[in-house]
N, CA, C and O atoms as CSV, one atom per row, in Angstrom:
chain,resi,resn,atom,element,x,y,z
A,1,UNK,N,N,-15.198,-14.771,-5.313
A,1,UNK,CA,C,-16.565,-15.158,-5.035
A,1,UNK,C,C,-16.945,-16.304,-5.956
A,1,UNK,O,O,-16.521,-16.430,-7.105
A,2,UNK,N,N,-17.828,-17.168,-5.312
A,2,UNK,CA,C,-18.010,-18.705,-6.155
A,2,UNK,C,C,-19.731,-18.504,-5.970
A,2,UNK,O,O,-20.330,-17.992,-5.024
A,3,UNK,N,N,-20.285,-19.110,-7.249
A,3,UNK,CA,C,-21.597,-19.094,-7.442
A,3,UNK,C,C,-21.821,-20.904,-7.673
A,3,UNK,O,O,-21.412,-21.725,-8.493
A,4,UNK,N,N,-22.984,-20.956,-6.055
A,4,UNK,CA,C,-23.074,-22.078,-6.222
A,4,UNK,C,C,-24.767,-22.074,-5.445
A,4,UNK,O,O,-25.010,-21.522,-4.372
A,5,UNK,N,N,-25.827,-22.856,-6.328
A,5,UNK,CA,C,-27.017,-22.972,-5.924
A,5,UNK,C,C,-27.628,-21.508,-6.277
A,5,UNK,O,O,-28.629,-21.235,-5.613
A,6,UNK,N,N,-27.195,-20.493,-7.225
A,6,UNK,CA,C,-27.819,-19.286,-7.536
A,6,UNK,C,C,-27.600,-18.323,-6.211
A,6,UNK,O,O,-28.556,-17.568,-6.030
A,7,UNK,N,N,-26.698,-18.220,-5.402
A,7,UNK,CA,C,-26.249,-17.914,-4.333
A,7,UNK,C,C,-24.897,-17.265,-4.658
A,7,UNK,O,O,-23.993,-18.078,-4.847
A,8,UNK,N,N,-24.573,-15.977,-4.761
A,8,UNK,CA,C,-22.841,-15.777,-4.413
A,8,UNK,C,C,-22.123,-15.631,-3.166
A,8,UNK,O,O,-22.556,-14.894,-2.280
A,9,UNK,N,N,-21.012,-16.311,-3.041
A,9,UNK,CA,C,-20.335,-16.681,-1.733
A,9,UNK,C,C,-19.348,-15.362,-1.528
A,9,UNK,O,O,-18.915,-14.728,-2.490
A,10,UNK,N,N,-19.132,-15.123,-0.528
A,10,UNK,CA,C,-18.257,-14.237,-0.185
A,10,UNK,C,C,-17.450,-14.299,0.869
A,10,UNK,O,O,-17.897,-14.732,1.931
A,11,UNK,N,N,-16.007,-13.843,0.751
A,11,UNK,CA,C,-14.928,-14.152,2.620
A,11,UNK,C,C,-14.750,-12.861,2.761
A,11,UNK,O,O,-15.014,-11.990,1.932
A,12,UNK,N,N,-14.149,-12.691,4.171
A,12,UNK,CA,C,-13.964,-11.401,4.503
A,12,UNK,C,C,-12.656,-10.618,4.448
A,12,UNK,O,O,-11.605,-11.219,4.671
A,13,UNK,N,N,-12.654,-9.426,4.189
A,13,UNK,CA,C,-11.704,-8.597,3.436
A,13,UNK,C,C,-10.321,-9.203,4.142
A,13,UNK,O,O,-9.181,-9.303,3.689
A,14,UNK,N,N,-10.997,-9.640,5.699
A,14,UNK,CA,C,-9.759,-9.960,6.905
A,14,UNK,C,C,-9.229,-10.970,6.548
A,14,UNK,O,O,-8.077,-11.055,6.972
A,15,UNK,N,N,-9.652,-12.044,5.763
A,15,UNK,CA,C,-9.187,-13.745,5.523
A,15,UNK,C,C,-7.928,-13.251,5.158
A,15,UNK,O,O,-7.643,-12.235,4.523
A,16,UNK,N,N,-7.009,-14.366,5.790
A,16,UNK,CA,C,-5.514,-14.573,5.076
A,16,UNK,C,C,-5.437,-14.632,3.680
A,16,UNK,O,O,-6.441,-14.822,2.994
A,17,UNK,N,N,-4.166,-14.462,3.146
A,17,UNK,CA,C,-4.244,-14.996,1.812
A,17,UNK,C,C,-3.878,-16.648,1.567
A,17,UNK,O,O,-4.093,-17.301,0.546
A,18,UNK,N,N,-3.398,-17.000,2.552
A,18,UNK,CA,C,-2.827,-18.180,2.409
A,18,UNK,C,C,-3.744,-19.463,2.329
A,18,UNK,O,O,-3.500,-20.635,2.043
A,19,UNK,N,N,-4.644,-18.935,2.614
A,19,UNK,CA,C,-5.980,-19.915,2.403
A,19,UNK,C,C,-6.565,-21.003,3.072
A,19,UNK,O,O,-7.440,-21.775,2.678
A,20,UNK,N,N,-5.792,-20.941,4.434
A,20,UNK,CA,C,-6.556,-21.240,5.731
A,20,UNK,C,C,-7.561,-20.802,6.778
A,20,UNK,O,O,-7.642,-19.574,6.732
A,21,UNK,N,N,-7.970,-21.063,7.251
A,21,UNK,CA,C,-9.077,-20.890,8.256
A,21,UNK,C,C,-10.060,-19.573,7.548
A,21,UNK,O,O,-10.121,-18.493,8.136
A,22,UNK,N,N,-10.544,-19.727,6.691
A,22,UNK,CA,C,-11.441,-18.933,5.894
A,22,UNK,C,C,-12.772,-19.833,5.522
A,22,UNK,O,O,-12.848,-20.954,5.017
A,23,UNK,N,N,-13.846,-18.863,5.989
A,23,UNK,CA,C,-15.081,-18.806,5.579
A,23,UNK,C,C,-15.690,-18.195,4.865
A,23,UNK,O,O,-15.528,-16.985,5.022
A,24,UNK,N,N,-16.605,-18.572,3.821
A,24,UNK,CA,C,-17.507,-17.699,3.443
A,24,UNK,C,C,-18.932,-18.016,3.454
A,24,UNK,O,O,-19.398,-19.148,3.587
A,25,UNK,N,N,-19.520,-17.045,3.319
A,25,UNK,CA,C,-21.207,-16.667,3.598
A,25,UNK,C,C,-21.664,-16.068,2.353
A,25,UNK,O,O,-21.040,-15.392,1.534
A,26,UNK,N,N,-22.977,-16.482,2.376
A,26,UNK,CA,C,-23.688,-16.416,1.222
A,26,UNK,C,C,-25.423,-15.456,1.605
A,26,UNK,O,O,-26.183,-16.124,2.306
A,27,UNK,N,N,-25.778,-14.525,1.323
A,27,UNK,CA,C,-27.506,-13.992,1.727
A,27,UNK,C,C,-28.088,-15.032,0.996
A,27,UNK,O,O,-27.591,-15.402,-0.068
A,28,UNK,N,N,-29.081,-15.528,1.460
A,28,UNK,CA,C,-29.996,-16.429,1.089
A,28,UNK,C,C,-31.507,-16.136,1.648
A,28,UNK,O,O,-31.655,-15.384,2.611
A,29,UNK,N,N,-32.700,-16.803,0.958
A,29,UNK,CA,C,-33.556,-16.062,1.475
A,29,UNK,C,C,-33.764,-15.760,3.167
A,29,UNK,O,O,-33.556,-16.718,3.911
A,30,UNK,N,N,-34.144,-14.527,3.743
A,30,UNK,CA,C,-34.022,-14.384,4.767
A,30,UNK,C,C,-33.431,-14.986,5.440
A,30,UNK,O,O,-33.825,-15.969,6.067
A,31,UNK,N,N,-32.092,-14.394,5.444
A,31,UNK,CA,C,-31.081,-14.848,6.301
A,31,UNK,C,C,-29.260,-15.000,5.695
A,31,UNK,O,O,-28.911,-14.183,4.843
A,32,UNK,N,N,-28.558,-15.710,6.028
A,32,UNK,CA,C,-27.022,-15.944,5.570
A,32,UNK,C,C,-26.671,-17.322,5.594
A,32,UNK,O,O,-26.943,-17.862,6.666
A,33,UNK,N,N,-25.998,-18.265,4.487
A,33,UNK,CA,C,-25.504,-19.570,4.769
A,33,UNK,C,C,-23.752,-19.022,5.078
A,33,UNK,O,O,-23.060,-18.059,4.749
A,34,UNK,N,N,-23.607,-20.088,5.776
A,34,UNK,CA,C,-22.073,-20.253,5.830
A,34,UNK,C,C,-21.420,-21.422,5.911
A,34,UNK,O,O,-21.831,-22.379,6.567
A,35,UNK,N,N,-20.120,-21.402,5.090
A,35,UNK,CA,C,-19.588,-22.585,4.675
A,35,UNK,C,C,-17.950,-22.371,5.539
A,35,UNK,O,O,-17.599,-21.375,6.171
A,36,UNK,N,N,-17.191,-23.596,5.317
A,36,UNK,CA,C,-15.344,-23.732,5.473
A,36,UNK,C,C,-14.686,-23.146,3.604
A,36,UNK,O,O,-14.745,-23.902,2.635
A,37,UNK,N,N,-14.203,-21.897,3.547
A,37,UNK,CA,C,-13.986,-22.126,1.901
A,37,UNK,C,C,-13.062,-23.483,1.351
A,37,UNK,O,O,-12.908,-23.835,0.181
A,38,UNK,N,N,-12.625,-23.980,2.324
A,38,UNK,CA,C,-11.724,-24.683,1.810
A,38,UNK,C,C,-12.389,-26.629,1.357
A,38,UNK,O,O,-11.853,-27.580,0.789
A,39,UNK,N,N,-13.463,-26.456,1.853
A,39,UNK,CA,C,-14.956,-27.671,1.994
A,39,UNK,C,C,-15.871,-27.193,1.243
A,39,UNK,O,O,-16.966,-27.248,1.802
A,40,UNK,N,N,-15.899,-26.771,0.272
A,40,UNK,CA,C,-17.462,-25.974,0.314
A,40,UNK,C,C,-18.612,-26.996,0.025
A,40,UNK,O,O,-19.769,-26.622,0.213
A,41,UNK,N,N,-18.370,-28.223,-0.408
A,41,UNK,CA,C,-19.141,-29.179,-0.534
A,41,UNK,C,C,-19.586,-29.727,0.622
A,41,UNK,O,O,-20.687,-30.201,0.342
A,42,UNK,N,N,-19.332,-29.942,1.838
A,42,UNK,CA,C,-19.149,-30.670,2.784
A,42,UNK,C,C,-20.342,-29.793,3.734
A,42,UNK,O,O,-20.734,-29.848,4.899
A,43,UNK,N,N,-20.548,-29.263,2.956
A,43,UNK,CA,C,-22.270,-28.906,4.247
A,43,UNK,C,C,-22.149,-27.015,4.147
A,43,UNK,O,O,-21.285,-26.387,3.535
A,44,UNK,N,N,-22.983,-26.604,4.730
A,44,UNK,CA,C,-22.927,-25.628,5.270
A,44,UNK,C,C,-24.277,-25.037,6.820
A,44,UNK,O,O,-25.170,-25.730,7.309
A,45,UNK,N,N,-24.027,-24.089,7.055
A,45,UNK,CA,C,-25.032,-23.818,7.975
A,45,UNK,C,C,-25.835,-22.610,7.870
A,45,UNK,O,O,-25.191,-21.630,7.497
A,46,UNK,N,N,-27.493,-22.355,8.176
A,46,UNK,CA,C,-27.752,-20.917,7.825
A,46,UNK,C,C,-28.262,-20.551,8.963
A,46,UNK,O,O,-28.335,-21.383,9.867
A,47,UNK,N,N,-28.723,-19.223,9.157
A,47,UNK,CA,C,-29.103,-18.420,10.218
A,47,UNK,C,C,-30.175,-17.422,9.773
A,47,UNK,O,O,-30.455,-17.237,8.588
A,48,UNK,N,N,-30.723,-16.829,10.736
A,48,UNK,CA,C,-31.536,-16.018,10.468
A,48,UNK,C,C,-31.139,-14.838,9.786
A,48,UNK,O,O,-29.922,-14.855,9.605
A,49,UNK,N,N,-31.876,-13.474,9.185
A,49,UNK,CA,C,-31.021,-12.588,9.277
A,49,UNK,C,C,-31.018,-11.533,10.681
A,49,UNK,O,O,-30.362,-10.502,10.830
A,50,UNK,N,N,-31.616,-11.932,11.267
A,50,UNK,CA,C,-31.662,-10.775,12.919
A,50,UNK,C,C,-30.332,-12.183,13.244
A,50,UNK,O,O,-29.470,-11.410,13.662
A,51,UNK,N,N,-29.749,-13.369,13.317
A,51,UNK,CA,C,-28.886,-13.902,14.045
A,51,UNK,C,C,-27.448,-13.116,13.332
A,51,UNK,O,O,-26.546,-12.439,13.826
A,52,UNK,N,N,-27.745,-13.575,11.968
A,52,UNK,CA,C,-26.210,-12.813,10.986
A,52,UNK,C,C,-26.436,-11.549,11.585
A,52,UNK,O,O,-25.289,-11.219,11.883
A,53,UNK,N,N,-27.149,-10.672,11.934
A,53,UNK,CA,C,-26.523,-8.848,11.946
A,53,UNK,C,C,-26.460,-8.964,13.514
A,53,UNK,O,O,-26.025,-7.907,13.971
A,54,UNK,N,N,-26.733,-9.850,14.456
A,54,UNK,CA,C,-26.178,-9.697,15.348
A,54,UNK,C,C,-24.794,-10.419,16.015
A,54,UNK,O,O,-24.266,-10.190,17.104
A,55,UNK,N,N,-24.471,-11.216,15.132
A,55,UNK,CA,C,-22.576,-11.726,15.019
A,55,UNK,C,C,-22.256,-10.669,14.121
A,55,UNK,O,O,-21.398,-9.998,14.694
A,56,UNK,N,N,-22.473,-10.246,13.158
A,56,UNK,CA,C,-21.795,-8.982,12.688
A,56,UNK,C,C,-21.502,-7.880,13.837
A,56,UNK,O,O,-20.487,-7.184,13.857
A,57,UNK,N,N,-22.281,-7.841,14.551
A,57,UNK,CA,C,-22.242,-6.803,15.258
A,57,UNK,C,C,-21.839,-6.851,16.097
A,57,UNK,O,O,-21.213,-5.909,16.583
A,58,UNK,N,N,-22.059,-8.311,16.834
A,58,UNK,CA,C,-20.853,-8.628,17.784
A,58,UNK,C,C,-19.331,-8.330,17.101
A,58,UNK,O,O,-18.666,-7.456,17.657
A,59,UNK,N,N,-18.797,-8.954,16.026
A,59,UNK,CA,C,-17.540,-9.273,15.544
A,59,UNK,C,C,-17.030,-7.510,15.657
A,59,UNK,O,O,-16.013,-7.132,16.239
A,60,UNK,N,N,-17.762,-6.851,15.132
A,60,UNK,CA,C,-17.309,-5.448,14.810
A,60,UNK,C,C,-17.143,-4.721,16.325
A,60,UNK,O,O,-16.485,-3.697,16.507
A,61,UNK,N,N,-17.788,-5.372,17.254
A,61,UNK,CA,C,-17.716,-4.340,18.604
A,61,UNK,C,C,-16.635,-5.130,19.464
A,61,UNK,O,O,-16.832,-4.957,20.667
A,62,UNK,N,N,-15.586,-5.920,19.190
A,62,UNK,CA,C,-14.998,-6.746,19.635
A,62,UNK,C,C,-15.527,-7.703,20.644
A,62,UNK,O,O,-14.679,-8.057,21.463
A,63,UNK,N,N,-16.972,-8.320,20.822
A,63,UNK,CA,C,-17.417,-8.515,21.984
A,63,UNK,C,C,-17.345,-10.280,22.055
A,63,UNK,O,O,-17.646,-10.913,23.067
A,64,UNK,N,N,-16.940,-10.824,20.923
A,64,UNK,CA,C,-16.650,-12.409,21.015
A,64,UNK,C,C,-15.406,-12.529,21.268
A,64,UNK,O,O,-14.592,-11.888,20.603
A,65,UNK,N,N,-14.892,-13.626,22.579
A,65,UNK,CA,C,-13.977,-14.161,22.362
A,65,UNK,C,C,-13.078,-15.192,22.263
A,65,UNK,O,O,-11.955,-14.990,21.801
């Protein structure tokens, strides 16, 4: 986990180790940012938090594909 902007970043337990195609997300006020870990400078994007718990919830019910 990387602390950047008073924010801690986090990837998911699932990320490779090899250190491709990994993201992490950060809670920020109301809501989640998300970054490329491998960019983290290069921008990121945020969402609501009703948008983050409903891609969580998609991801977990297999319903994206």
């Amino acid at each position: 986990m990387e602390r950047e902007e008073g924010h801690q970043w986090f990837k998911s337990s699932y990320s490779g180790g090899s250190g491709t195609e990994c993201v992490e997300a950060a809670f920020i006020g109301g809501g989640a940012a998300v970054r490329d870990s491998k960019q983290p400078l290069q921008g990121q994007f945020r969402v609501s938090a009703e948008t983050w718990a409903y891609f969580v919830r998609s991801v977990r019910a297999h319903e994206l594909g």
